[in-house]
PAFI-726181 format. One line per 5 residues: number of its first residue (from 1); their letters; for each residue x, y, z of N, C-alpha, C, O. Coordinates in pm, whole numbers, plus 50000, padded with zeros to 5 digits. Example, Ala and Ser with C-alpha at 12.3 -4.5 7.8 and 13.67 -1.06 7.14 Angstrom:
! residues 2
1	AS	51319/49431/50780/51230/49550/50780/51320/49670/50780/51424/49668/50846  51285/49775/50708/51367/49894/50714/51290/50003/50787/51341/50114/50804
***
This chain:
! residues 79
1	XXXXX	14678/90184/12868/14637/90075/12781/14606/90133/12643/14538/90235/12650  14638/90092/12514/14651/90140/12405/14502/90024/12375/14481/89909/12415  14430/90106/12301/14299/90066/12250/14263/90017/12141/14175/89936/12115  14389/90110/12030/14351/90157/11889/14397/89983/11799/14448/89884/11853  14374/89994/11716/14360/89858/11606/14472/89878/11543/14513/89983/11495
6	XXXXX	14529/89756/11543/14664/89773/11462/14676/89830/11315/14592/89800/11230  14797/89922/11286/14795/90029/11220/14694/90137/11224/14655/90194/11122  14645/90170/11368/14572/90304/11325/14702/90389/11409/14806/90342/11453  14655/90525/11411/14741/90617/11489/14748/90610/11597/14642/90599/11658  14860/90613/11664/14935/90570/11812/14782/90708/11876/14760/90817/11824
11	XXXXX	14716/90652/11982/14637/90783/12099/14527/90824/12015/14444/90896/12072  14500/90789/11862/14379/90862/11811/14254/90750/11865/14255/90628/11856  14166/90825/11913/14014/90766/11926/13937/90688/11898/13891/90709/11786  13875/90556/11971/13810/90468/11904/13665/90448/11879/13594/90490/11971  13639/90426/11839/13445/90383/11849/13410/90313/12016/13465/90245/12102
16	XXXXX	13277/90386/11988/13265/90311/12168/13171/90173/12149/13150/90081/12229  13129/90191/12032/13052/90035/11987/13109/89909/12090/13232/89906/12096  13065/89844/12141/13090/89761/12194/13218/89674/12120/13182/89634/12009  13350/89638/12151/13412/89552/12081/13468/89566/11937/13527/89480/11872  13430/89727/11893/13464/89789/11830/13631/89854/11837/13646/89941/11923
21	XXXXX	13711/89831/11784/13807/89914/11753/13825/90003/11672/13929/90068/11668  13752/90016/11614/13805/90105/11437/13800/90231/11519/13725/90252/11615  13913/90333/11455/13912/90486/11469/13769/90561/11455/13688/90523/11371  13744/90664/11539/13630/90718/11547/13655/90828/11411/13764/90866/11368  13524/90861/11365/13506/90969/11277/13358/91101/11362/13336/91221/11346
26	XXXXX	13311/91023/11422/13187/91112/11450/13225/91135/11612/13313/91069/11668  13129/91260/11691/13107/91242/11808/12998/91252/11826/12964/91353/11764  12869/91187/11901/12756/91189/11906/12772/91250/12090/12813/91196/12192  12729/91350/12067/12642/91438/12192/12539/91403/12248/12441/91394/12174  12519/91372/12385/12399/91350/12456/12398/91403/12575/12483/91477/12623
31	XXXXX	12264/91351/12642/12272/91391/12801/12137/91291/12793/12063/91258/12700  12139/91260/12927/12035/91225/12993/11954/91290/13074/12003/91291/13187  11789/91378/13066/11785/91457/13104/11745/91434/13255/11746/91523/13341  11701/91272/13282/11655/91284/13459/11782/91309/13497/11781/91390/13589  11892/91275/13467/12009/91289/13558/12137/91430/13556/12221/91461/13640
36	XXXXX	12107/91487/13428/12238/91597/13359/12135/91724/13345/12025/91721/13290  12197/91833/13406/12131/91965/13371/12154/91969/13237/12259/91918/13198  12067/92026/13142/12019/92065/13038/12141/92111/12923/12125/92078/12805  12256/92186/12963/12297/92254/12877/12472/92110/12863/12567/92119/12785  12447/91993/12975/12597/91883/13021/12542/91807/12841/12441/91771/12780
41	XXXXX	12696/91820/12822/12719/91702/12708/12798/91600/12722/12917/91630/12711  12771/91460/12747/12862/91347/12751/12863/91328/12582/12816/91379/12480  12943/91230/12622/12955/91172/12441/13055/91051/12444/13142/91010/12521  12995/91007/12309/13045/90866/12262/13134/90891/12131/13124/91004/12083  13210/90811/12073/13247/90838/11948/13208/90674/11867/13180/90564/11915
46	XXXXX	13224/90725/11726/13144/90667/11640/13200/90638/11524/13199/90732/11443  13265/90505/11477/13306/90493/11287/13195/90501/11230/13087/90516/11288  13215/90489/11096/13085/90518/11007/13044/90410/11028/12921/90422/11023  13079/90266/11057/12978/90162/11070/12852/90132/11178/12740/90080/11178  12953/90204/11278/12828/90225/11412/12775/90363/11445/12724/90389/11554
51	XXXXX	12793/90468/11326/12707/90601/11382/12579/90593/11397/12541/90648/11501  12489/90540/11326/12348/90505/11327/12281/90418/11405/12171/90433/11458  12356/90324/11409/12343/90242/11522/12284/90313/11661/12169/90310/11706  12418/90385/11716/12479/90423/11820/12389/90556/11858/12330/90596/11959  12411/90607/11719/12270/90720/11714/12111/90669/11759/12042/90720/11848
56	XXXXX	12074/90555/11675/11902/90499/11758/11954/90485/11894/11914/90551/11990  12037/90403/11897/12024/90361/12071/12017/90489/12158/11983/90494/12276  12052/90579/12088/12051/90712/12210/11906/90831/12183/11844/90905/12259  11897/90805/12057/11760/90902/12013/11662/90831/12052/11587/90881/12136  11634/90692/12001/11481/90675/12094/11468/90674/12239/11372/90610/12280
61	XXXXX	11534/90724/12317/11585/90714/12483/11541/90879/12479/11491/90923/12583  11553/90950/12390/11545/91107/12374/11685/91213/12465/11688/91317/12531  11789/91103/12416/11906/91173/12507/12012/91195/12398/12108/91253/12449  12034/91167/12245/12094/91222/12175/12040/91366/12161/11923/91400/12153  12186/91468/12161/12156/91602/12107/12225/91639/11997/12161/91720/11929
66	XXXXX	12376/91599/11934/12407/91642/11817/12514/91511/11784/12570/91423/11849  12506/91555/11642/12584/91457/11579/12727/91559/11497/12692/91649/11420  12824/91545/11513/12915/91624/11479/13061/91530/11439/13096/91440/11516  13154/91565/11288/13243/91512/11253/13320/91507/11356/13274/91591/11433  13435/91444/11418/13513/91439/11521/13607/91532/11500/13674/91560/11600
71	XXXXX	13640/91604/11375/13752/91701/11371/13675/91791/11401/13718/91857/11496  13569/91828/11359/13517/91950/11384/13411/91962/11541/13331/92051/11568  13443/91856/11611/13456/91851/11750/13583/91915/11844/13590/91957/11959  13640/91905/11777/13789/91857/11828/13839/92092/11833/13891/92161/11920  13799/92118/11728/13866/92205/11662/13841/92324/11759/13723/92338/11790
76	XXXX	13942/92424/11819/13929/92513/11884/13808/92587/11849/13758/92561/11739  13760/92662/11913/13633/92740/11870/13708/92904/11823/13781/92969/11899  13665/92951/11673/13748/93028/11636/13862/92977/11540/13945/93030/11466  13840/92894/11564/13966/92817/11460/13922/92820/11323/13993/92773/11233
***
């Protein structure tokens, strides 16, 4: 199932905002700590309209851990 909003790039990444389509720019890092050992990162992705958003909903819960551009998520380590 193709996700992305017409004219974005065929397979590139969307915001997880609810009902959101726009291409992601951020990845926001979390864990939940009753349930994920300490060092597990899930994650959401994020346009600039819902990073902050998306960011409270997970920081006052105390389960955001980083906020990082999506390329420089993405990018081999060493690269």
């Amino acid at each position: 199932m193709n996700l992305n909003a017409p004219g974005s790039e065929p397979d590139s990444p969307v915001c997880s905002a609810k009902g959101c389509r726009v291409d992601a720019v951020w990845v926001l890092a979390w864990n939940n700590p009753k349930i994920h050992t300490p060092e597990r990162r899930k994650t959401w992705l994020a346009c600039e309209e819902h990073r902050e958003h998306l960011s409270q909903f997970l920081g006052v819960r105390g389960f955001l851990k980083d906020v990082v551009k999506f390329e420089d998520w993405r990018a081999p380590e060493g690269a």
